[in-house]
C-alpha positions in Angstrom: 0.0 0.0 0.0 1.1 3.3 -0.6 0.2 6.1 1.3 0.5 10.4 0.1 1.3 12.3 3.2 2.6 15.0 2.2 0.2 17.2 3.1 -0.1 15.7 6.5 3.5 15.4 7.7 6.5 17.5 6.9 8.7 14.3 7.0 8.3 12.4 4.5 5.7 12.6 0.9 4.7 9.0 0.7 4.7 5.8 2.9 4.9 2.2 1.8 3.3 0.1 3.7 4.2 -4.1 3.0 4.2 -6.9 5.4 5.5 -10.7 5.4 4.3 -13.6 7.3 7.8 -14.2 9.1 10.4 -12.2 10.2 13.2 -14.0 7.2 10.3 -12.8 5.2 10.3 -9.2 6.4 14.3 -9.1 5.9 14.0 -10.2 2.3 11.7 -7.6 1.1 13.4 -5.2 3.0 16.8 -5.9 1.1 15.0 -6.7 -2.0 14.1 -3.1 -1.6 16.9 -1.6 -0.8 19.1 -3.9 -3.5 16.4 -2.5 -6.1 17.0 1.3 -5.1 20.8 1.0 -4.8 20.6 -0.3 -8.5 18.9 3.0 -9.2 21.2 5.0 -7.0 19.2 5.4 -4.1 20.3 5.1 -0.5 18.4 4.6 2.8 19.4 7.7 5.3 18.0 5.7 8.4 17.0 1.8 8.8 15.5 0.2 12.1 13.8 -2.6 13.2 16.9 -5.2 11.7 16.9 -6.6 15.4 14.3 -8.6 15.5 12.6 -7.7 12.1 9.2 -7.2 13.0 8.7 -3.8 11.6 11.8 -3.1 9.5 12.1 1.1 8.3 14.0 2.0 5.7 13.9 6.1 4.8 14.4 7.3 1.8 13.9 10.8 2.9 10.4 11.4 0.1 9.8 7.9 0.9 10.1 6.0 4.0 9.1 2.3 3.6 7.4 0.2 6.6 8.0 -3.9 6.7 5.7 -5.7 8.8 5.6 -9.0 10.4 1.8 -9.5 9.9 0.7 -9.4 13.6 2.7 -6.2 13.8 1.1 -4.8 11.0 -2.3 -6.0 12.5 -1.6 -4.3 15.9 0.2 -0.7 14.7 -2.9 -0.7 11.9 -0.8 2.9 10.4 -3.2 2.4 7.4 -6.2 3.4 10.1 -3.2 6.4 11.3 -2.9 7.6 8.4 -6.8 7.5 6.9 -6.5 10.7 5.8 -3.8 10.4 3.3 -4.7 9.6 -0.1 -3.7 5.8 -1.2 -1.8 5.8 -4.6 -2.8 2.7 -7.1 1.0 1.1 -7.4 -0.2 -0.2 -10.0 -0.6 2.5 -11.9 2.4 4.8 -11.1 5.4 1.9 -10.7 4.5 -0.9 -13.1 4.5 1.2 -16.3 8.4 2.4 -14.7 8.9 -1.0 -14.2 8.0 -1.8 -17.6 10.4 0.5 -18.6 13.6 -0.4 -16.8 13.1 -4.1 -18.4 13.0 -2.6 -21.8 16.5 -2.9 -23.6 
């Protein structure tokens, strides 16, 4: 899920909100993640949560990316925080990018 809050915090513009069912599973998205931006360029400038993996952070500064264990994600519920920000289809904004990159 993909959160806008710009308009609602002065932190960050959007959130990303994933979650595994184990916490190997939150490690691997989180470095699958952070493997895909580094390709790109793209650095975290703060990680937390690698201790015990059940909500891993990674900020990106515009983007700061939250990795759940499922029952984590179940009790912090930021998607009912954050109700007010305007979800963005991933779909719609990332694949066609996506797309792209795997073009030669």
């Amino acid at each position: 899920m993909i959160l806008q809050v710009r308009d609602l915090i002065a932190i960050t513009d959007f959130f990303v909100i994933c979650s595994g069912n184990t916490d190997r599973q939150v490690k691997a998205i989180g470095e699958a993640i952070e493997e895909e931006l580094r390709a790109v360029g793209v650095k975290p400038i703060r990680r937390e949560g690698e201790r015990d993996f059940r909500w891993l952070l990674l900020d990106f500064a515009d983007v700061v990316v939250h990795v759940f264990l499922d029952e984590a994600r179940r009790f912090y519920e930021l998607e009912r925080l954050w109700k007010d920000a305007p979800r963005i289809d991933w779909e719609l904004h990332v694949v066609p990018d996506l797309e792209q990159r795997a073009s030669p």
